[in-house]
C-alpha positions, 0 to 999 in steps of 0.5 A, a space after each residue: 546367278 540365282 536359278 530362278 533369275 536364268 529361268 526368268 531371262 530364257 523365258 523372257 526375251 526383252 529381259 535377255 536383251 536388256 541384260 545383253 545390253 546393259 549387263 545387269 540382271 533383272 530386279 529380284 526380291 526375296 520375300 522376306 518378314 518375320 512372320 514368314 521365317 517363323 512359318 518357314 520353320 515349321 513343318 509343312 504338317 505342323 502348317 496344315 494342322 494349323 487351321 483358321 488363322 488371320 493376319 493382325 497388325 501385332 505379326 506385321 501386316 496391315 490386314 486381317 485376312 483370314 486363311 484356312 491353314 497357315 501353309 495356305 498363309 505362307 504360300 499367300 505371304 511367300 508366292 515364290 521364294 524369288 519375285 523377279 521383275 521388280 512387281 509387288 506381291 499382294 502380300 507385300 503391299 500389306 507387309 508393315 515394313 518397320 515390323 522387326 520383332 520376331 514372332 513366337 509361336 505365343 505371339 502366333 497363337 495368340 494372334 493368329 489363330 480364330 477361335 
């Protein structure tokens, strides 16, 4: 069992409960895309060196919101690294879901960063 799923059930009692009850663990999400595991492998320096980028729909998602580094980026796309409960995330609801094409670091340049 994930750590994060054990934290969620000893502070939430009606969860605990209901897997007493049921035997299943509460809904978990990874948040998962290819512009977040092209982020992931960068170095936290190398994201906050990285200023003023956006969202397009050409690295997945449907909006163009524009953020001060790509470290404050991936924090936005990947709140915590499970979501539990079964909620959305915002960046979820703007993820384009049949985006599947890997994102370079020309393709991230090109797109995301204002100039």
């Amino acid at each position: 069992m994930r750590p994060e799923i054990l934290r969620h059930l000893s502070k939430k009692p009606s969860a605990l409960l209901k897997y007493r009850q049921t035997g299943r663990l509460p809904r978990h999400q990874v948040p998962e895309s290819p512009l977040i595991t092209f982020l992931e492998l960068m170095p936290v320096r190398e994201l906050r060196k990285l200023q003023w980028v956006k969202l397009s729909p050409k690295i997945g998602y449907s909006t163009g919101m524009r953020f001060n580094s790509a470290a404050q980026m991936l924090k936005y796309l990947k709140p915590q690294s499970v979501m539990i409960g079964g909620g959305t995330w915002p960046a979820e609801s703007h993820r384009i879901k049949s985006f599947n094409r890997p994102v370079t670091p020309e393709l991230f340049l090109a797109e995301a960063l204002l100039v």
